[in-house]
N, C-alpha and C positions, 0 to 999 in steps of 0.2 A: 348361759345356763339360766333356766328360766327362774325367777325369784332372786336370782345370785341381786340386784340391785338394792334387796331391802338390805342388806351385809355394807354394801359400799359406800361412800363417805359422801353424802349427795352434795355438800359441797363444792366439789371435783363437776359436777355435771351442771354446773352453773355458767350462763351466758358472761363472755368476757364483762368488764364494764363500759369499756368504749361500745360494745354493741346494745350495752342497756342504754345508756344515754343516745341513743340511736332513734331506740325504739319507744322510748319513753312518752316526747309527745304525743303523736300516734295513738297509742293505748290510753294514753288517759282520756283523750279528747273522746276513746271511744266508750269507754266505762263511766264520762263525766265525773274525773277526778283531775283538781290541781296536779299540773304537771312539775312546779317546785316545792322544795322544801317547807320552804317558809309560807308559800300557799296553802298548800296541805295541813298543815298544822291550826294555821290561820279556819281554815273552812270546817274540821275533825271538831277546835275549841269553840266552835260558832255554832255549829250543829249542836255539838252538847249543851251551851248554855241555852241556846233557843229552848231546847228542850225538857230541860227544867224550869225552865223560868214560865213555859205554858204548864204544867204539870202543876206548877204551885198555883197557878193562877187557877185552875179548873178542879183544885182541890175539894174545896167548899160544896162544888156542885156535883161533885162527884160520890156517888152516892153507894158504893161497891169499895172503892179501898179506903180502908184504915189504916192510919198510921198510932203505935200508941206512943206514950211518954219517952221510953227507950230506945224508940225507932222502928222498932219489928212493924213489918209493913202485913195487913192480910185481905184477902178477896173475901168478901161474902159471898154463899154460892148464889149460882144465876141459875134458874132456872128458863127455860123456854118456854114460850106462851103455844098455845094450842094451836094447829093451823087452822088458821079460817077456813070458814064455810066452801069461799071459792075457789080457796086452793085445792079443795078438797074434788068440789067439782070438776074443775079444769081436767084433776089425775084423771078423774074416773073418764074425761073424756075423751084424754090421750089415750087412755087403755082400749075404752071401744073404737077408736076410729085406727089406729097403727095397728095392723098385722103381724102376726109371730113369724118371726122368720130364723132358719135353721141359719147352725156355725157354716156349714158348708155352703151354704145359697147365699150367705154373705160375701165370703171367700172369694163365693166365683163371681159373684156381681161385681167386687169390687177389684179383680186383679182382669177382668173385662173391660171396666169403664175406666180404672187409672193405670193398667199394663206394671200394676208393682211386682208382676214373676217375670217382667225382666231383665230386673237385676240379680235374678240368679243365672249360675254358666256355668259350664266348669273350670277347673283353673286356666287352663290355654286360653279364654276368654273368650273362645270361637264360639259359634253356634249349638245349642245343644241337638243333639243326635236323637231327640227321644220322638217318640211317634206321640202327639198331642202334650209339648208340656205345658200350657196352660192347667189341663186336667190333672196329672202328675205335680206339680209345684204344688196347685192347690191341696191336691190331697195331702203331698208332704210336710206341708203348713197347719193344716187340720190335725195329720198323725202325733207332732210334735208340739204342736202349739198347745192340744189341752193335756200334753203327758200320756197320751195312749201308748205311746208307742208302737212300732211299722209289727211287730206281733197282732199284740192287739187291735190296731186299726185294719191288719189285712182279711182278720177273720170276720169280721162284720163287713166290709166294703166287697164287691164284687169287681173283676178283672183289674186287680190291683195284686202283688204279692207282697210279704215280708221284703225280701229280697229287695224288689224295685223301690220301697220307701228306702230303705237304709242304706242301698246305693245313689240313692238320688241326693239325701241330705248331707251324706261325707264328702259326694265329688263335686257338687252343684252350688249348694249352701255355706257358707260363711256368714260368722260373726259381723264381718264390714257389709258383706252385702245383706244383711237383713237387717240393719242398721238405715242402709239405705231404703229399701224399699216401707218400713216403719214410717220412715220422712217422709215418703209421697203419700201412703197415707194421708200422715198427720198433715201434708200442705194441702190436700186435699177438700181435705177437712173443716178445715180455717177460712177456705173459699164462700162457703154462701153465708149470707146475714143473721139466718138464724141463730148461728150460735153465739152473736154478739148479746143476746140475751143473756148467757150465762155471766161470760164474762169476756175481757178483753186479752185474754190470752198472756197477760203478764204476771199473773200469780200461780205456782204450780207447790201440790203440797208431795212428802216422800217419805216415805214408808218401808219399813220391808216388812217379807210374807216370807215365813217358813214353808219351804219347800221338799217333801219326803222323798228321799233317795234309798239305794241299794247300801250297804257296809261298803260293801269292796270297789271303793272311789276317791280318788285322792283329791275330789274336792269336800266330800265328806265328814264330818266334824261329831263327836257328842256334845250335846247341849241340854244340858237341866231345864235352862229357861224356856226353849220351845217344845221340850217330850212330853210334858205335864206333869203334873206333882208324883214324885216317887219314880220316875222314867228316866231314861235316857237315851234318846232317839241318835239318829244318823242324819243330817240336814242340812240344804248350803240352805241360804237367804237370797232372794228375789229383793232387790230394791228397785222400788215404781218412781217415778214421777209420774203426777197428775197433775193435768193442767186446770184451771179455772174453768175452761169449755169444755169438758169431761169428759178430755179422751186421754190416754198413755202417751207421753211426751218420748218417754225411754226406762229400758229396766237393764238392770245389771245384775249376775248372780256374785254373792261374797261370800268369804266363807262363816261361820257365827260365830268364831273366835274374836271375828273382828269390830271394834264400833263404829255403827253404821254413819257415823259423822265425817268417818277418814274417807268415804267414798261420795257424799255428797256432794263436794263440788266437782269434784271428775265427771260423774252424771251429767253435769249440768253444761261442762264446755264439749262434751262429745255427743250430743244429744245435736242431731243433723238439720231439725226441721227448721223452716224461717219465725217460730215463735224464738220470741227471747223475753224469758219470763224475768223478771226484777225483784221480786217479791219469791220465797222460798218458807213454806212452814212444815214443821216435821215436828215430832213427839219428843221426848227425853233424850232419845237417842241422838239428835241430831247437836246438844248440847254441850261444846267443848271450844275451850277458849280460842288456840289457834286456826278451829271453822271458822269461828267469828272475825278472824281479824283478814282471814284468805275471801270470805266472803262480800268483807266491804270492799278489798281492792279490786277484787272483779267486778263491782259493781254490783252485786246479789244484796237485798236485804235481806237477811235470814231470823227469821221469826220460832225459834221453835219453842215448846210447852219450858219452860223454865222448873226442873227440880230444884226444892231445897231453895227457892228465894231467900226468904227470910234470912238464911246465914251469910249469903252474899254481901260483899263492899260494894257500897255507892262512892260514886268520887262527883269529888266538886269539881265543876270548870277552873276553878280560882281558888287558893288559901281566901282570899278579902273578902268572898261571894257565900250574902247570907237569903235566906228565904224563910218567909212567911209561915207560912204551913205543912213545910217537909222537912227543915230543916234538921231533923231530928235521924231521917235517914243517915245523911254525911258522917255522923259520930260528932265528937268533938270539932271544934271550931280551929281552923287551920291542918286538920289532919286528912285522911286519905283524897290528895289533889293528884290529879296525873300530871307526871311530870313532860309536858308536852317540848321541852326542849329534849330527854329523850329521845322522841320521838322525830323530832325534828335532824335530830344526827344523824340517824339511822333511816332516811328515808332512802339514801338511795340502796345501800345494801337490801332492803324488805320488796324496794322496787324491782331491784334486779332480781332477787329471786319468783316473785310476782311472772316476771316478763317472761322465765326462762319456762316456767309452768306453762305460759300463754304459748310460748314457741312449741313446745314439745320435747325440751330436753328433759324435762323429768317430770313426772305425774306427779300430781296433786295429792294421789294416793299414798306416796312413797315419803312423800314431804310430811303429809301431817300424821302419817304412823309412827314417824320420828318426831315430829314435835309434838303429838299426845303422848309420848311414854313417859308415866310419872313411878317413882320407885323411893322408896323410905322418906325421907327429909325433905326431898323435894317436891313428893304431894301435897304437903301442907303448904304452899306456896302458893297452889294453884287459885284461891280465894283474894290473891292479894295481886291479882292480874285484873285492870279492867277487861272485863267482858264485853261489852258496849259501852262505847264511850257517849253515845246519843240514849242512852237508856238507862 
């Protein structure tokens, strides 16, 4: 039954431990993390203290945060400087020299030069039966890609019907397979030098987009926060990754019950293309403790806009470890230290369920919709969790 697994005891769905210790080297060596315990802990307590100890050091010259007597830490706002002259030129020169070119002339240019329609088929896998499906895929790509839908795209399109769209995307189209074809895109993509200008493909930021639906849809939801003031709309959520070279890495729709942190790292290991970004920033939403802690074992840095600093706990590397110029963040002297032999106990169980996410025995999704659910007594807890132990 579908859903029936957010009910069951994910537990139960965990790789034995003889197959985590299997697996273990393997994965770390591929995420660049200590494969023992006492490595781990050793590299986690190293990272941290590196990291303060530069932080205090670059205090002085640091000219944007304030720390005051009590510790409360604050940003001056930053404003951006104007873009120069040339920047300004260059735009104007891309604009006259690059042609406008239609969704559809895209489309077909591009499933021409990289054949991404065909990875669509119908389910038997055979050959599709349709007279020109280049033309057909394309247009069903166009129909559904800006939301027209096969009505509405039939009635503006010529020798195309309703009909022929909406039989072609229920029997031809899938989720996996347009998953795939995304990828040859996005490899596509990645191929000429240009876009090493932007950037190097390892940073990618995620977001989500409210997206307007029918009522009578069981992915459906009311939402105050996306109807607008006074409203209450119908709407799943579109979450994007975008990459540094400024194309769609992968999007995923959720429902807006949900926060959009439970599903950031699922995006991120089922996302097909040969990028593998390292670096992850996202807004408020992407803000939540056990993101952070599923994020470093996968090897993700996940960067996102931080709510509510100020109230947050800083921890020392060390009870004996004092500093210069920040030391005022820590609170009192000897108090909030991570207890990294904790952590050190508990590496393999964190590891093994780490690995079983990697394997596929249980989504990433499922895992941290149970480990964000916070309820009376136990919310006030969530402050006394490091959140980064390097931050």
């Amino acid at each position: 039954m579908a859903g029936a697994d957010s009910y069951a005891s994910w537990a139960g769905q965990l790789i034995s431990p003889a197959r985590a210790a299997e697996l273990l080297p393997g994965f770390c060596a591929e995420v660049g993390l200590p494969a023992t315990a006492g490595e781990f802990r050793e590299a986690l307590q190293g990272k941290l203290a590196a990291q303060c100890a530069a932080t205090d050091a670059g205090y002085p010259d640091n000219a944007d945060l304030v720390i005051d007597d009590e510790g409360r830490p604050s940003l001056k706002t930053h404003r951006a400087p104007r873009p120069a002259e040339t920047s300004l030129a260059l735009e104007a020169a891309l604009r006259e020299r690059m042609p406008e070119r239609t969704l559809l002339g895209i489309l077909a240019r591009t499933a021409h030069w990289l054949d991404w329609h065909h990875r669509f088929s119908p389910a038997s896998g055979s050959d599709p039966k349709l007279s020109g499906p280049l033309f057909r895929y394309v247009l069903t790509t166009f129909c559904y890609g800006t939301n027209m839908g096969p009505a509405q795209a039939a009635r503006h399109i010529r020798s195309i019907t309703a009909h022929e769209l909406s039989v072609t995307a229920r029997r031809h189209v899938t989720v996996e397979k347009l998953n795939k074809a995304i990828a040859d895109v996005v490899d596509a993509f990645t191929e000429p030098g240009l876009i090493k200008a932007w950037g190097d493909g390892s940073v990618v930021a995620a977001d989500g987009t409210q997206v307007d639906t029918f009522i009578d849809n069981l992915l459906a939801e009311t939402s105050i926060r996306y109807g607008g003031t006074g409203g209450i709309g119908y709407y799943y959520i579109s979450y994007y990754y975008i990459s540094d070279t400024y194309i769609a890495l992968f999007s995923k729709f959720i429902p807006v019950g949900v926060r959009e942190a439970v599903y950031l790292i699922q995006g991120l290991l089922e996302q097909q293309s040969k990028m593998r970004p390292s670096t992850v920033h996202t807004d408020t939403q992407g803000q939540a403790l056990p993101v952070y802690a599923l994020a470093h074992l996968f090897g993700f840095d996940l960067m996102p806009r931080v709510r509510n600093w100020k109230d947050l706990t800083f921890y020392r590397p060390a009870a004996e470890v004092r500093y210069r110029h920040i030391d005022a963040l820590f609170g009192e002297p000897g108090r909030n230290v991570i207890d990294w032999q904790l952590i050190e106990a508990h590496h393999a169980d964190v590891m093994r369920v780490v690995l079983s996410v990697h394997e596929g025995k249980i989504s990433s999704a499922t895992l941290l919709r149970r480990l964000s659910t916070y309820s009376g007594p136990r919310g006030t807890t969530e402050r006394k969790v490091p959140a980064r132990s390097d931050r």
